[in-house]
N, C-alpha and C positions, 0 to 999 in steps of 0.2 A: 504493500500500500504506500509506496513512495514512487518518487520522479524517475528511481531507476529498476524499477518491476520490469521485468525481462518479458513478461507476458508469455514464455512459455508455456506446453503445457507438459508439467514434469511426467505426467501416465505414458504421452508420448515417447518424449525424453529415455525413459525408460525400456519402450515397445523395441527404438532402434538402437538401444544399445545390446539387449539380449539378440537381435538380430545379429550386430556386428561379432558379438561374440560367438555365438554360432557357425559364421564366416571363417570366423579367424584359425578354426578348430580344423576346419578344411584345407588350408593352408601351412599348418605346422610342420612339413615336412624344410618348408622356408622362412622359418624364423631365422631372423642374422644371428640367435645365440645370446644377445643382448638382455641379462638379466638385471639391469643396474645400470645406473648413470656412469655414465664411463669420459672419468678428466680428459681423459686423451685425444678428444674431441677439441681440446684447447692445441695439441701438437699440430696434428694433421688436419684440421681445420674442412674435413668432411661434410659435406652435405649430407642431409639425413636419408634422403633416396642411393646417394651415391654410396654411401657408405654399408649398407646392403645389399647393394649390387656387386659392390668389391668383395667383399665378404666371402659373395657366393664365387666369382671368378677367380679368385683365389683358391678355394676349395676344388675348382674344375681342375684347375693348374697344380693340384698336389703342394700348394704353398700354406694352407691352412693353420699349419704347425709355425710358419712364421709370419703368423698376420702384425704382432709387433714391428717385426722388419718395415712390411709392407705399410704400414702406419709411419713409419720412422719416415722410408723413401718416399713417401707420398708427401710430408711434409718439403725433404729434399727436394726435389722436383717442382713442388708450388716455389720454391724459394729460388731457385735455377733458373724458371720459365718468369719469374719478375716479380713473384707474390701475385698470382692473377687473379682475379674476379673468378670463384668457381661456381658457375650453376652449369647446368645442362646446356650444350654440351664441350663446353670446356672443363668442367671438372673429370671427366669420362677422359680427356686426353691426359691430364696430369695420372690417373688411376691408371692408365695404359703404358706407361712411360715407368711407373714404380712398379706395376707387375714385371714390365721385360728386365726390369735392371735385379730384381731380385731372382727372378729365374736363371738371370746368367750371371749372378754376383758380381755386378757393374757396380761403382761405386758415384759417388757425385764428381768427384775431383776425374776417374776415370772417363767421365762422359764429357766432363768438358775442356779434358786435356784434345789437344787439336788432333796430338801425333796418333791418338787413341782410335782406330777407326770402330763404329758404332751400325750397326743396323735398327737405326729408327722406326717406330711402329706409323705407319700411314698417317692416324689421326695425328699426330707430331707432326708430322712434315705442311698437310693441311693445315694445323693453326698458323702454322710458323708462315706460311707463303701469305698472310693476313684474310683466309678464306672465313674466319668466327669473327674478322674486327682486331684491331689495337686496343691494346690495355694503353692508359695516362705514360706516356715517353715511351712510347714501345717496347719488344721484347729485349732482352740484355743480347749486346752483340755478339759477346762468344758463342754462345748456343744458337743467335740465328746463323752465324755465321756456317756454324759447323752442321746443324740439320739441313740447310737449303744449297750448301756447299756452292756459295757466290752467284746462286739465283737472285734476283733483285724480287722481297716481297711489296706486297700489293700492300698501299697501305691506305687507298681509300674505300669508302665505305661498299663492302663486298657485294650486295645487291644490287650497286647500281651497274656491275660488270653482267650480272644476269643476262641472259637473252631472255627476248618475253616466246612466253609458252602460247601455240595454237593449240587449244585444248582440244576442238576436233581433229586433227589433225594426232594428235598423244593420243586421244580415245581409241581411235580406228589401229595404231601402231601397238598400245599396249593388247586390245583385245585379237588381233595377228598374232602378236609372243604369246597370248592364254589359246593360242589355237581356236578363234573366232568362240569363244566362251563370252556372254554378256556380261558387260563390264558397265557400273553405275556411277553415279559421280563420288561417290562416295569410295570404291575400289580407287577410282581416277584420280582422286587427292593423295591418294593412301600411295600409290605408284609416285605418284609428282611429288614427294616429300622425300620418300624412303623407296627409290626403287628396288634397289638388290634386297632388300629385308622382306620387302611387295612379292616380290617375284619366287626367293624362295618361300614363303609363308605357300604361296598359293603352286609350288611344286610339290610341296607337302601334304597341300588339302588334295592334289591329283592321285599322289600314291596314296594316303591313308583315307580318304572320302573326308566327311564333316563329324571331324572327330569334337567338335566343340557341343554336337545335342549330346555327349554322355555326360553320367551324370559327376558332377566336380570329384567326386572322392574316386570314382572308377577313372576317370581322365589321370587325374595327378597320380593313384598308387596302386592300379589292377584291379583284378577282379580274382576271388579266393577259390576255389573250388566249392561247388555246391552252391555260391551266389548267382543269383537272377537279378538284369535290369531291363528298363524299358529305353528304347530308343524313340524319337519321332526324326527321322533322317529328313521326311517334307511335309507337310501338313495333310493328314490325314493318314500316312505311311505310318507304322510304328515296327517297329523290329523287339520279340522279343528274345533275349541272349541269355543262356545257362551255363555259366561256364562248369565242366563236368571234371576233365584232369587235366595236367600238365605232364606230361612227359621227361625222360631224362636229357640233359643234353648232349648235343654229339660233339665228335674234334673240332666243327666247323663255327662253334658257340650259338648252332641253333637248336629250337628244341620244338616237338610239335605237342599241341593244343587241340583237344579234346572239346567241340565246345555244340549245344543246340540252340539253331536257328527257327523262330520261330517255330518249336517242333522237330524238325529237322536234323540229324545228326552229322556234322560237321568237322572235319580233322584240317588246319593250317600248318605249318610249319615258315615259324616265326626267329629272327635271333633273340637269345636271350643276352639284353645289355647287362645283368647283374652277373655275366663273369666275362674272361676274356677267350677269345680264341686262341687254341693252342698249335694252329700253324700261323699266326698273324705276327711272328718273330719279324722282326726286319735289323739288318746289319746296322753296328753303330759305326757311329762316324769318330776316328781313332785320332786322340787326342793330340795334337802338336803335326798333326801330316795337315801340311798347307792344301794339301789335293783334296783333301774332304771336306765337305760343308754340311752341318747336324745340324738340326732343327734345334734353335734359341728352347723352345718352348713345347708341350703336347695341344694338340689341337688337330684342325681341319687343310688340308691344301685345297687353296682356291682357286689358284692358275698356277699352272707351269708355262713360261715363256721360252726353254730352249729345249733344245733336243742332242742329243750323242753326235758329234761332229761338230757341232756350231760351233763357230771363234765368236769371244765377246772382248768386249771390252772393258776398262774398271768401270763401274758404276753400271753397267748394263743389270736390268734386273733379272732373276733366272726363273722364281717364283714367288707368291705371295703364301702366306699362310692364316686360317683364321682361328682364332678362339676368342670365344667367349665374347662377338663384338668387336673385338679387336682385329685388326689387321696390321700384318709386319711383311715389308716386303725384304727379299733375300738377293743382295747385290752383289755380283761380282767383286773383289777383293784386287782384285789383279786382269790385267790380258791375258787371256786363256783357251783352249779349245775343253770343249765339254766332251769329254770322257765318257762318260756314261750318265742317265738320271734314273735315280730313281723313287720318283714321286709321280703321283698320279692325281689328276683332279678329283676331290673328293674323299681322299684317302686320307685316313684316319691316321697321326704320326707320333710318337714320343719324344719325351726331348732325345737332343742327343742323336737322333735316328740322323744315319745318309741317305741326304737326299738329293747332291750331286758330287761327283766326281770329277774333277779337272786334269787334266793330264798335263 
């Protein structure tokens, strides 16, 4: 009964938060861990998304055991790169830059000694060409120097270098790449913003259908033997699913799946990702032989750009790699002819793994 009555209605108040909590219970396989206010938010100066998200990228990358590290470098890095403004997505570069240095125990004085040569993660090389915008005096010279290696960066306002988009014109092009699949405006922003995250999201929905009707607990952590759910795959369509056994797994780390459709009795043969394959060995890349080139990091290869015979040059790139949102591209070191490669698009890699050979 004062001038600052909220006018809420606390019944409500109350409805959404047993709601949220409910939510949240679905979710718990991705909690960042965070039981407690944690000081260390004053070091590495994290954003509260970002810092969750690193959390989890770390954990992909086997660094989990040294998230401190990664706390520590992530403050280095903000401090290297000029004390930057972090939100989205410039703090995602600094997170990217303190993942690669901990994974190959790069230190700060080694990143920005000159004679040190570095393989910079993409999202780095992008801020630094001034693609996010200038921070107040721009970045510190050494590190521009040394990431754009005497590129001259752009330092006015990035959007105005845009070309402008014929959106008929991107509609008719993107739904051609979905193989004349009907594309809304709504796909069409989503392309126009983030095309490669666009593109593979929706190469995903091709091989696995619309996995987004199951239901949340079955999407995020399977389905048990003897559980049943319903699917609605289109309106009016419903699928109902029994899953019956799971099988043992073979050498190839896949296992088949026992399951009824509608009724129907059902066998796939599916991988199981909760182990590994045991012909999926790949040679490492042998420490101090200048001819080998190992992957910095575990992750995805996204392009390979040479082939066995090709002469490159220094700085020529050979291929990229992805994890976890991240991308690091892998640069020639020297003039060389390529020996042999072997990495593949798509192909799942460890650190350490060769993935080309120089002769």
């Amino acid at each position: 009964h004062t001038d600052r009555d909220t006018g809420l209605d606390i019944t409500a108040v109350r409805e959404i938060s047993d709601y949220w909590e409910g939510v949240r219970a679905q979710y718990a396989a991705f909690e960042s861990g965070l039981q407690a206010p944690a000081s260390e938010v004053y070091l590495h100066e994290m954003p509260g998304g970002q810092f969750t998200n690193l959390k989890a990228q770390a954990r992909s990358l086997g660094l989990e055991e040294k998230w401190h590290d990664v706390a520590q470098t992530y403050a280095d890095v903000n401090q290297m790169f000029g004390d930057i403004v972090k939100v989205t997505p410039s703090s995602k570069v600094v997170g990217d830059m303190a993942l690669m240095m901990v994974s190959q125990g790069l230190t700060r004085a080694e990143v920005e000694d000159p004679s040190h040569d570095v393989a910079f993660p993409d999202s780095v090389i992008d801020m630094m060409r001034g693609n996010l915008g200038q921070p107040p005096g721009g970045f510190p010279a050494g590190i521009l120097d040394k990431v754009l290696k005497g590129e001259a960066p752009n330092t006015a306002r990035p959007g105005a270098h845009l070309a402008p988009v014929d959106l008929e014109a991107a509609h008719k092009d993107l739904s051609t790449q979905l193989e004349g699949k009907e594309v809304d405006r709504e796909d069409l922003n989503g392309y126009l913003m983030y095309p490669k995250v666009f593109l593979d999201y929706m190469g995903r929905h091709r091989a696995y259908g619309p996995v987004r009707t199951l239901p949340t607990r079955t999407f995020f952590y399977g389905m048990e033997p003897g559980e049943e759910i319903t699917a609605e795959i289109d309106p009016g369509k419903t699928l109902e699913i029994r899953l019956q056994a799971i099988g043992e797994t073979d050498e190839n780390g896949e296992v088949k799946v026992f399951f009824e459709l509608n009724g129907q009795p059902r066998v796939i043969r599916v991988p199981n990702r909760l182990v590994k394959s045991s012909t999926a060995q790949r040679p490492k890349a042998e420490a101090g032989n200048a001819n080998h080139i190992g992957a910095p990091m575990p992750g995805v290869v996204a392009t390979v750009a040479v082939t066995a015979g090709q002469e490159v040059k220094e700085g020529d790139l050979l291929l990229t790699i992805e994890a976890m949102k991240m991308e690091t591209g892998i640069h020639a070191e020297r003039d060389a002819t390529i020996k042999a490669v072997h990495a593949t698009p798509g192909g799942q890699i460890d650190a350490k793994d060769l993935l080309v050979e120089l002769q």
